[in-house]
KOLKOLDREN-224264 format. One record per residue (C-alpha): residue number from 0; x, y, z. Coordinates in steps of 0.02 Angstrom, whole numbers, always signed. Each point is the difference from the previous one (the first is absolute). Layout:
<rs>
R   nr      xx      yy      zz
R  NUM       X       Y       Z
...
</rs>
This chain:
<rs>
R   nr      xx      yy      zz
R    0    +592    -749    +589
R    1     -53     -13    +166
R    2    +104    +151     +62
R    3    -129    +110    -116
R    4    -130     -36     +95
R    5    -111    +159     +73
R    6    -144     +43     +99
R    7    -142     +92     -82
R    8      -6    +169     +47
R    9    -201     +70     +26
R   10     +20    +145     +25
R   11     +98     +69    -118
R   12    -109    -110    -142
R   13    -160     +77     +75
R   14     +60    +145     -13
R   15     +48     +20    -169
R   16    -144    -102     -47
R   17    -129    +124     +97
R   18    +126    +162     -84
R   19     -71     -60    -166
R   20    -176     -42     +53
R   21     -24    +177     +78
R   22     -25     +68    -163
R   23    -147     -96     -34
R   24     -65     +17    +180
R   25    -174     +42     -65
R   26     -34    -147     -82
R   27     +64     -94    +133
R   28    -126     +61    +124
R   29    -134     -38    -144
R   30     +61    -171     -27
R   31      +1     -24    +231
R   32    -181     +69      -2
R   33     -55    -112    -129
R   34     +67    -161    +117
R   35     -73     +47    +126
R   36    -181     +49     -83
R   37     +34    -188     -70
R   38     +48     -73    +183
R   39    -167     +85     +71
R   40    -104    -100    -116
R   41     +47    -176     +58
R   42     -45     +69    +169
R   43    -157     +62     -62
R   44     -51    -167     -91
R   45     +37    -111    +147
R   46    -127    +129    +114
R   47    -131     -29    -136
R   48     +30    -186      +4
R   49     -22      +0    +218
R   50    -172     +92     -51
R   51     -60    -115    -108
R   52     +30    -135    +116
R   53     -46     +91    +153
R   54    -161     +56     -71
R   55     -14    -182     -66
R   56      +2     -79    +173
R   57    -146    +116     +51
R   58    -106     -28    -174
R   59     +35    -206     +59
R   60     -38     +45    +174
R   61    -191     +87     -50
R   62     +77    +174     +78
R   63     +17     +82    -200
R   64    -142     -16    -118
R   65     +51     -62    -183
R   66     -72    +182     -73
R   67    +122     +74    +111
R   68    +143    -138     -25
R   69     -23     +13    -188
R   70     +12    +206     -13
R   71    +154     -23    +105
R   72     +80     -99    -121
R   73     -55    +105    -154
R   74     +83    +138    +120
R   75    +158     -80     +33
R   76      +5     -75    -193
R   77     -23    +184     -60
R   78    +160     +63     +90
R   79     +87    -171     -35
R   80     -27     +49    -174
R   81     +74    +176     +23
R   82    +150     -70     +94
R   83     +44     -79    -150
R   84      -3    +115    -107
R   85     +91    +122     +93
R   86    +134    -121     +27
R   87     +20     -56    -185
R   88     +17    +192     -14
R   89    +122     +29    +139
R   90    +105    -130     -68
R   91     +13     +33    -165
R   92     +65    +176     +49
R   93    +109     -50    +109
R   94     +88    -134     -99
R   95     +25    +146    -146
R   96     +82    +128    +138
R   97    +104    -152     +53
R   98     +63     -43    -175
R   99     +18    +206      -9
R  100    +107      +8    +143
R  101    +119    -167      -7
R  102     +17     +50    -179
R  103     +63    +183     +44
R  104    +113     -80    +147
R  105     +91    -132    -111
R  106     +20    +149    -122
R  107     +89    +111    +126
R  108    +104    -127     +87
R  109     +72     -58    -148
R  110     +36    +176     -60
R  111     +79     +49    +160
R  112    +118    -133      +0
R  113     +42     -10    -198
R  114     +43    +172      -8
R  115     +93     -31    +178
R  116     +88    -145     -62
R  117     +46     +62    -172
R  118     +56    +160     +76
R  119    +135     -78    +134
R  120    +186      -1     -36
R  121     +89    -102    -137
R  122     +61     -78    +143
R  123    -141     -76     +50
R  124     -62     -78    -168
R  125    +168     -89     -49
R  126     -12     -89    +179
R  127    -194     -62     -11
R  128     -52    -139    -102
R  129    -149     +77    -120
R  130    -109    -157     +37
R  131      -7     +33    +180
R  132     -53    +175     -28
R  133    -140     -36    -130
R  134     -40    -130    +117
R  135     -30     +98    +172
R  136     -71    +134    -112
R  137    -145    -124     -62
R  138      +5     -67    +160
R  139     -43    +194     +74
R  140    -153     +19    -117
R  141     -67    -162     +50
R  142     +22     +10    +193
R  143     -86    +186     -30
R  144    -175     -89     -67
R  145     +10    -126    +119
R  146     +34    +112    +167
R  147    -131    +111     -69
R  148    -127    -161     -22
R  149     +62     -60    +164
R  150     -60    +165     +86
R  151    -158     +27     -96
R  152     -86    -176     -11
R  153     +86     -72    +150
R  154     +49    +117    +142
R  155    -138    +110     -18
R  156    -130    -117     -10
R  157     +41     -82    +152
R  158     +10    +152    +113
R  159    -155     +83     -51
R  160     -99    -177      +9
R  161     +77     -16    +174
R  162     -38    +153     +62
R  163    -175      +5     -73
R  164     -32    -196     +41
R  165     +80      +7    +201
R  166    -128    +140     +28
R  167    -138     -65     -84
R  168     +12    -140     +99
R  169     +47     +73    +151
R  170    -170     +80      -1
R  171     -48    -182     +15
R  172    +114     -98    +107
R  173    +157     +74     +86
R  174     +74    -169     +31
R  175     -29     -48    -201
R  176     +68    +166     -42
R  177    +155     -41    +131
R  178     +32    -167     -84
R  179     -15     +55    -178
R  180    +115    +162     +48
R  181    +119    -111     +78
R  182     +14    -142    -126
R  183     +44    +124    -138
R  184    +119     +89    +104
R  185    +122    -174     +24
R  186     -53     -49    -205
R  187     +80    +157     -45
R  188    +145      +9    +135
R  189     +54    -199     -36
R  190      +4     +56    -202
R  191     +88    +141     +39
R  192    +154    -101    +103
R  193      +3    -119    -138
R  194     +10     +99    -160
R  195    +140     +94    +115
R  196     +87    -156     +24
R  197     -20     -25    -195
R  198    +104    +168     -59
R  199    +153     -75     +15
R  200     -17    -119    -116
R  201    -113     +97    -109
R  202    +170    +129     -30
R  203    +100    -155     -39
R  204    -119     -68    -134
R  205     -14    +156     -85
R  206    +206     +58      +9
R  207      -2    -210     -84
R  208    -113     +52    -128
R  209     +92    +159     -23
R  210    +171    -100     -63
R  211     -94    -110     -89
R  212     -78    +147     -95
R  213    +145     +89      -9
R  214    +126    -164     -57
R  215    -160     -48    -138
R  216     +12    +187     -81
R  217    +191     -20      -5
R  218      +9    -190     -93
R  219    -121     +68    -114
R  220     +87    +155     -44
R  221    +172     -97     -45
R  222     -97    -151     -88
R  223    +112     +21    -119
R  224    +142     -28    +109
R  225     -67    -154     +68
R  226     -38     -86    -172
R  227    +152     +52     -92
R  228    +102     -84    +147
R  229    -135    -167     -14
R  230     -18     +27    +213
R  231    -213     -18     -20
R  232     +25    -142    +139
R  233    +114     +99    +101
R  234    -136    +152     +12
R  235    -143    -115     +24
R  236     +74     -69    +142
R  237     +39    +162     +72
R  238    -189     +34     -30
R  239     -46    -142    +103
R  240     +92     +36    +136
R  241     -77    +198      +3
R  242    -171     -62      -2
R  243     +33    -144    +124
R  244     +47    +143    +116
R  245    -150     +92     -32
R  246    -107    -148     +29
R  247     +67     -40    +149
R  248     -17    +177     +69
R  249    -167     +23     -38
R  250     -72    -196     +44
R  251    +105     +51    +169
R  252    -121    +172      -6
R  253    -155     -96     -49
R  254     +28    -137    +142
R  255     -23    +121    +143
R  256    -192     +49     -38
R  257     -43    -186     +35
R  258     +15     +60    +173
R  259     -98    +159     -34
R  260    -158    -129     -75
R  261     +11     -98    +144
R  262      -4    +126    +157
R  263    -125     +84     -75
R  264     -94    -163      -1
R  265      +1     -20    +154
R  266     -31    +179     +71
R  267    -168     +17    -120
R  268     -55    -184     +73
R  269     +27     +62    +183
R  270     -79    +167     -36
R  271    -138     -88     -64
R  272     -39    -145    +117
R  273      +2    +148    +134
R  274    -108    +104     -90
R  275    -133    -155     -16
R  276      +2     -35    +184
R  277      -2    +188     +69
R  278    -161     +40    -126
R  279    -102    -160      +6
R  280      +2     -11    +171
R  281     -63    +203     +13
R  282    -122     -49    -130
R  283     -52    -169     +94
R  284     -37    +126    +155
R  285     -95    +110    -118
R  286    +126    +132      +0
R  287      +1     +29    -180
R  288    -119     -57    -142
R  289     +31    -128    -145
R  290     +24    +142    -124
R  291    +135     +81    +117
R  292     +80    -156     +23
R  293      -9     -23    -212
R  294     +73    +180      -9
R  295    +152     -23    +104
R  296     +45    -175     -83
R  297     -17     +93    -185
R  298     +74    +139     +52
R  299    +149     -91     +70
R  300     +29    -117    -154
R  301     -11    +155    -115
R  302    +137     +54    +129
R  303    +111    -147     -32
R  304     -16     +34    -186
R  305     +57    +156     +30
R  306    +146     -55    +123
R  307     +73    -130    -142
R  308      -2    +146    -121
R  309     +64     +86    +111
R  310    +163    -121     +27
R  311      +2      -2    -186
R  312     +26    +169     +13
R  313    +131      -2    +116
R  314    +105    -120    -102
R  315      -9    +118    -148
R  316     +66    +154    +120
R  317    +136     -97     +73
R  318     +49     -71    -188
R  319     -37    +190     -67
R  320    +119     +48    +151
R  321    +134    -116     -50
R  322     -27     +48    -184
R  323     +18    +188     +32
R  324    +181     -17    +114
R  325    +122     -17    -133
R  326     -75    +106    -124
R  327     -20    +132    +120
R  328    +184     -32     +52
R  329     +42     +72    -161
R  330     -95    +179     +55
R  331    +110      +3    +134
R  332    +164      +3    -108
R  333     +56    +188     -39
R  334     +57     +41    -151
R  335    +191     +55     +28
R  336     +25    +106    -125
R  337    -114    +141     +27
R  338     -42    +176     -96
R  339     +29    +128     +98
R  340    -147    +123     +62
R  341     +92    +139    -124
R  342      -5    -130    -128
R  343     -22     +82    -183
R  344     -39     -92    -177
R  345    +146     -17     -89
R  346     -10     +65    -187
R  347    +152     -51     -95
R  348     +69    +114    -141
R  349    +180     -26     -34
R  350     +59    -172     +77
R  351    +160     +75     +86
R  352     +21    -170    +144
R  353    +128     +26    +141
R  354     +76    -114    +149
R  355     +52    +106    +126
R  356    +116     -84    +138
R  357    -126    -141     -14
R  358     +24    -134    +163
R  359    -122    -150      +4
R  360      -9    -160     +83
R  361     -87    -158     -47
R  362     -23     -60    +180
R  363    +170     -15     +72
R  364     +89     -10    -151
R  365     +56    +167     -71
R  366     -23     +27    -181
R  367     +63    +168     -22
R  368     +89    +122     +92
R  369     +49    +192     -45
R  370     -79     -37    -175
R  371      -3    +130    -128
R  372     -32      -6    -195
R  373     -89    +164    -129
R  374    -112     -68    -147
R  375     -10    +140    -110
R  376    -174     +39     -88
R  377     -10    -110    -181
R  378    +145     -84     +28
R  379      +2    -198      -7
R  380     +79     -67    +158
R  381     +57    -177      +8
R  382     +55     -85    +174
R  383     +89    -173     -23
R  384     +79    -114    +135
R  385     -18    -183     +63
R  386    -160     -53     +99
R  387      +2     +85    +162
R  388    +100    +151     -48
R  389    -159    +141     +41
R  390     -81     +23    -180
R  391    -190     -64     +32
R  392     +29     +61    +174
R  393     +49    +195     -85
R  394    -187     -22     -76
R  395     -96     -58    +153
R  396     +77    +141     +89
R  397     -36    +140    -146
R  398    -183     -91      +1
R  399     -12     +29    +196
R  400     -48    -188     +27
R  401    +121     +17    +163
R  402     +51    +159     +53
R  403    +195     +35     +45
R  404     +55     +32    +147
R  405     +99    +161     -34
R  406     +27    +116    -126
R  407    -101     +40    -176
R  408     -62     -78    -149
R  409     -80    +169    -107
R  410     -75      +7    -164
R  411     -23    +180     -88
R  412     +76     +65    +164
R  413    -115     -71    +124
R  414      +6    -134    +131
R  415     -85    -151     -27
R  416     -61     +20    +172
R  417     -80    +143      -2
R  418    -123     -71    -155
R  419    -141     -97     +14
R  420     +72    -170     -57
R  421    -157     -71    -114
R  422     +46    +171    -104
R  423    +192     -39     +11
R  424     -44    -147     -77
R  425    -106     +20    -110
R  426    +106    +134     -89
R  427    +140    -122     -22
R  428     -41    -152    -145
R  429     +86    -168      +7
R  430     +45    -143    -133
R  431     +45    -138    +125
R  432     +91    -145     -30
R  433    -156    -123      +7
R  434    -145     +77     -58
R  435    -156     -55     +98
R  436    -154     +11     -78
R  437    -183     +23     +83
R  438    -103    -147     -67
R  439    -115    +123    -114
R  440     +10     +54    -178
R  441    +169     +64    -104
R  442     -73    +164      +0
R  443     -62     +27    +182
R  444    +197     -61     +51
R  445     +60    +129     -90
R  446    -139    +130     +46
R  447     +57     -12    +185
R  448    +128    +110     -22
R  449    -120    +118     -38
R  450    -186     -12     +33
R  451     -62    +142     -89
R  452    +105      -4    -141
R  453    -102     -15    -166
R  454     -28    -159    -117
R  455    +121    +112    -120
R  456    +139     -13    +122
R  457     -29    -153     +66
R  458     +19     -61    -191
R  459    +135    +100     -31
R  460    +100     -44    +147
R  461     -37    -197     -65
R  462     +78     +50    -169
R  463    +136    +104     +78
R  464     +48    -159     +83
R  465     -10    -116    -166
R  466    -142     -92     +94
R  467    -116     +32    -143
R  468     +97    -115    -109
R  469     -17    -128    +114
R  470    -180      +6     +65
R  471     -70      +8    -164
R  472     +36    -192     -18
R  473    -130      -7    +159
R  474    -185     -35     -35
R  475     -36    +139    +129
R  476    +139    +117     -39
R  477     +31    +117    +139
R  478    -162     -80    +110
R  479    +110    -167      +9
R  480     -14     -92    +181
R  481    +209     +19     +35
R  482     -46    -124    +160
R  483     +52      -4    +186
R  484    +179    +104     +10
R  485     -11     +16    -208
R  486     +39    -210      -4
R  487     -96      +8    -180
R  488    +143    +129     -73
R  489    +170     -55     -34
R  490    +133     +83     +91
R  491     +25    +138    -144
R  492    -175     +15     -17
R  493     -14     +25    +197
R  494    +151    +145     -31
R  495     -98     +90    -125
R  496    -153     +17     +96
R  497    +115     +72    +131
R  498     +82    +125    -116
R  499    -168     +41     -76
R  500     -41     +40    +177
R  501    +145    +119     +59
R  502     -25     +78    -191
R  503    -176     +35     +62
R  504     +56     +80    +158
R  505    +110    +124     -61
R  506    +104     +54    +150
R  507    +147     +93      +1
R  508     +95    -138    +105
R  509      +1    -176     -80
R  510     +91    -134     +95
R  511     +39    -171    -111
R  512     +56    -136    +121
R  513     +67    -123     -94
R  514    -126     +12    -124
R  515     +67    -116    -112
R  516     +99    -132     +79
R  517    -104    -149      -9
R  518     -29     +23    -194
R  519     +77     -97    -137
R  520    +116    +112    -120
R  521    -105      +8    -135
R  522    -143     +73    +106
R  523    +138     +98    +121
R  524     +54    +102    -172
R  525    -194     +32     -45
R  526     -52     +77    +168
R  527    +170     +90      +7
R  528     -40    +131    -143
R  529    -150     +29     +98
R  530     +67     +23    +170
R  531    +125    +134     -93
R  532    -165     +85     -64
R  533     -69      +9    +145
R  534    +129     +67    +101
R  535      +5    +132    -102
R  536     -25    +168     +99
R  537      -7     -85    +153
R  538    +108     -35    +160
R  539     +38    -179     -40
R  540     +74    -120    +168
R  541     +54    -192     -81
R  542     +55    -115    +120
R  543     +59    -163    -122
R  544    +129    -146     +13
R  545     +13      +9    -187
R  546    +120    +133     -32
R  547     -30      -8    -207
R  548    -150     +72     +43
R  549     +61    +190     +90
R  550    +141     +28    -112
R  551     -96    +154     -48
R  552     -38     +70    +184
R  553     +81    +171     +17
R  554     +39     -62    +198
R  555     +44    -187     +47
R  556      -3      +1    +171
R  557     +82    -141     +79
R  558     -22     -62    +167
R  559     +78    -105    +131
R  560     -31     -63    +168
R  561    -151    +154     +15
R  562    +155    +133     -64
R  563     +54     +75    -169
R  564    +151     -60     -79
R  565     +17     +74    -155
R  566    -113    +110    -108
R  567     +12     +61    -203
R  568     -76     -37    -171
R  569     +48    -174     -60
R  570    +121     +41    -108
R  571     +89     +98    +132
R  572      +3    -145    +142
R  573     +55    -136    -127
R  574    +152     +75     -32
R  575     +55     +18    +198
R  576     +21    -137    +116
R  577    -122     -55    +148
R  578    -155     -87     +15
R  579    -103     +58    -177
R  580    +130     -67     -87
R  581     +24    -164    +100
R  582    -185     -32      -9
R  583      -3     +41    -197
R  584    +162    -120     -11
R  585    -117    -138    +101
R  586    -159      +1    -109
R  587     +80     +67    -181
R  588    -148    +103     -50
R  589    -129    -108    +108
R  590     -48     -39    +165
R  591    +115     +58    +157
R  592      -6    -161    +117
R  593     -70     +35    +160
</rs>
């Protein structure tokens, strides 16, 4: 683990952070003048309070008569009174246009890097655990409100109080003003160094809690794994050991700010005891007056208030910091497969599929070289072969989940590449070997296929399917729960849903990969009459290990090694030697053994 660890880079956060704050630059300045109107009001009420005391002394001393002492304080409670008001006021509107603006912020972050993340490469999604994702995407939302907060109620504060209480009190006392300056100055500069020191291990608490998030999702998602093999033990220990890792990251994290509480001790208790000598001794020679002397000592403990928020603050930037870095690693990963500038939408009309001296590489390893194959329009076109052998890789390719590295792939003519790939695929349909289900209703699973599509063809895909007879058992019919990945449906159930689906979607190109492999006969037979229906008038691609189930394919393609070996109906390849034959020999009617 240890060879993960990075530094934080501010500047690039800030600057994607500030790239989606622009927009709402107006309501930032609202929510700065607001702070500081709020700021200027502690200021404000410490000057009345040196009044009152001032004018005090000389009502005490016989120099102020009560009449006059008395209409002073009505004077002073009047605008007291008005202060208040105006603050309630100020603060009220500026809490709303904060909630306004972290709200919008969260919103757009998120959306930038969902759409960014569920827009890379196929590439990229099959090598990141989902856990860690959702988790540095939460994580992004919350370090947005708390950055935000940081800068509005923490930063902010301080430097307008400082400004307005340093010359305030300069006005007074240049050496009080000189202390005060100075003591905030090393405050600030000592919590800087140590929440710098801190990043370090902030990164390597949150990459911990990022494999424990990650590892959690993935025991939960094969539950079923782990109980059927009785290994609840096993897992819980494994748990254990995740989030003994975590703890001991962030305890380590924790542990440093013990420092931070102490030195700042320490600084505020010499800034102080200098402060009390330099001013009592000027007011001791009568260079100020008691309610100066009151005013600098308020002013200065509203200071500190300010200065602890203030290191609050900081904390939550350099944890917002450390929150933002890996998420915002993922904006810096380009998508690799790319629509050209040129790029049309593709509209599919007859289904005519061609690989055209195909070459691709998985890595270093060369899958296929020189690769060429027709699929005529309607025709049903098997592809059989042990594991390894190209067929899923064939669909990945004609999908454009990688791109080949020479020659074509064309469908109705025209390279894949020169299509906009969301329309390339979403003019193809697919009934995949395990169906998995969005944990929403029967109907909406279906309905994805096809958003717009009426509650007539929704239905009527369902009944296509034979799904009707089946849901009609449920108490909800069609709005039954089917549960995370469709766990609720059996595995013919799960199938239906998936041909109701592609039936719903009515492309031209239909591609079954081993649709029906992991059912029982019975239910294989069932779905198989309406797989043929729904092949029908389509161009139909079947990759399947059970050859009892393409018997009828006008092509059977079979592959080798990334290479053609033979190619014919089935009745014409049983009858010659070479590999159909050997695998039909192997399995007799059922599974070719990979």
């Amino acid at each position: 683990m240890e060879k993960q660890k990075k530094t934080i880079n501010f500047k690039y956060n800030l600057k994607v952070y500030f790239s989606i704050l622009k927009k709402y630059k107006g309501i930032f300045l609202l929510i700065l003048i607001f702070a500081a109107l709020m700021e200027s009001r502690v200021v404000i009420d410490r000057y009345l309070f040196k009044i009152i005391i001032d004018k005090g002394t000389d009502y005490n001393n016989g120099i102020l008569t009560l009449r006059s002492f008395k209409s002073l304080l009505v004077i002073i409670a009047i605008i007291y009174i008005f202060i208040i008001i105006f603050n309630a006021v100020i603060r009220w509107f500026n809490l709303y246009f904060v909630n306004k603006l972290e709200g919008n912020l969260i919103y757009d972050l998120k959306r930038k890097y969902f759409d960014h993340i569920i827009s890379l490469d196929h590439g990229f999604h099959v090598s990141h655990k989902t856990g860690s994702l959702i988790s540095r995407l939460s994580r992004g939302g919350g370090a947005t409100e708390r950055l935000t907060d940081s800068i509005v109620f923490n930063l902010c504060p301080l430097i307008f109080e400082s400004i307005i209480a340093v010359s305030s009190i300069l006005f007074f006392d240049h050496v009080s003003a000189l202390i005060i300056f100075v003591t905030t100055i090393v405050f600030i500069s000592y919590s800087f160094f140590i929440q710098r020191f801190s990043e370090s291990t902030n990164l390597e608490a949150n990459y911990a809690e990022d494999i424990e998030k990650g590892n959690t999702a993935d025991i939960f998602t094969n539950i079923d794994s782990i109980q059927y093999f009785g290994k609840e033990e096993t897992i819980k220990k494994k748990f254990e050991s995740l989030v003994s890792n975590t703890r001991q990251k962030v305890v380590k994290n924790w542990n440093i700010f013990n420092w931070l509480d102490s030195g700042q001790s320490l600084i505020l208790g010499l800034g102080i005891f200098t402060l009390v000598f330099f001013s009592i001794s000027k007011f001791l020679a009568g260079g100020i007056t008691l309610g100066t002397l009151a005013f600098i000592y308020t002013i200065f403990l509203s200071l500190i208030g300010n200065m602890y928020s203030f290191v609050g603050g900081l904390r939550g930037f350099y944890r917002s910091m450390a929150d933002y870095q890996d998420l915002f690693e993922y904006g810096k990963i380009e998508k690799q497969i790319k629509d050209l500038p040129t790029a049309k939408k593709l509209v599919i009309k007859n289904g005519d599929v061609e690989f055209k001296k195909v070459d691709f590489n998985y890595g270093k390893r060369k899958i296929f070289e020189d690769f060429n194959l027709i699929i005529p329009r309607n025709k049903k076109v098997a592809f059989v072969g042990h594991s390894g052998s190209g067929k899923t890789t064939l669909i990945k390719l004609l999908y454009r989940m990688y791109d080949i590295n020479d020659g074509e792939i064309k469908v109705d003519g025209i390279d894949i590449r020169d299509v906009k790939q969301e329309s390339l695929r979403s003019e193809m349909s697919i009934v995949p070997q395990e169906c998995i289900l969005f944990d929403d209703t029967i109907y909406n699973n279906v309905a994805f296929s096809s958003p717009k599509a009426s509650k007539e063809e929704v239905m009527e895909a369902i009944k296509f399917a034979q799904l009707d007879k089946i849901i009609k058992s449920f108490p909800n019919k069609e709005q039954t729960i089917v549960g995370e990945r469709g766990v609720k449906l059996s595995g013919g159930e799960k199938q239906r849903v998936s041909i109701a689906r592609a039936i719903l979607a009515n492309k031209k190109i239909l591609v079954l990969d081993e649709a029906t492999s992991s059912l029982d006969s019975q239910t294989e037979h069932e779905i198989q009459s309406d797989l043929e229906k729904l092949m029908k008038g389509r161009t139909s691609i079947i990759i399947a290990h059970r050859l009892s189930t393409i018997m009828k394919a006008d092509i059977i393609v079979v592959m080798k090694n990334g290479k053609i070996v033979q190619k014919g109906t089935h009745n014409q390849l049983i009858k010659e030697p070479g590999e159909y034959r050997h695998l039909w020999n192997l399995q007799k009617g059922g599974y070719i053994k990979s």
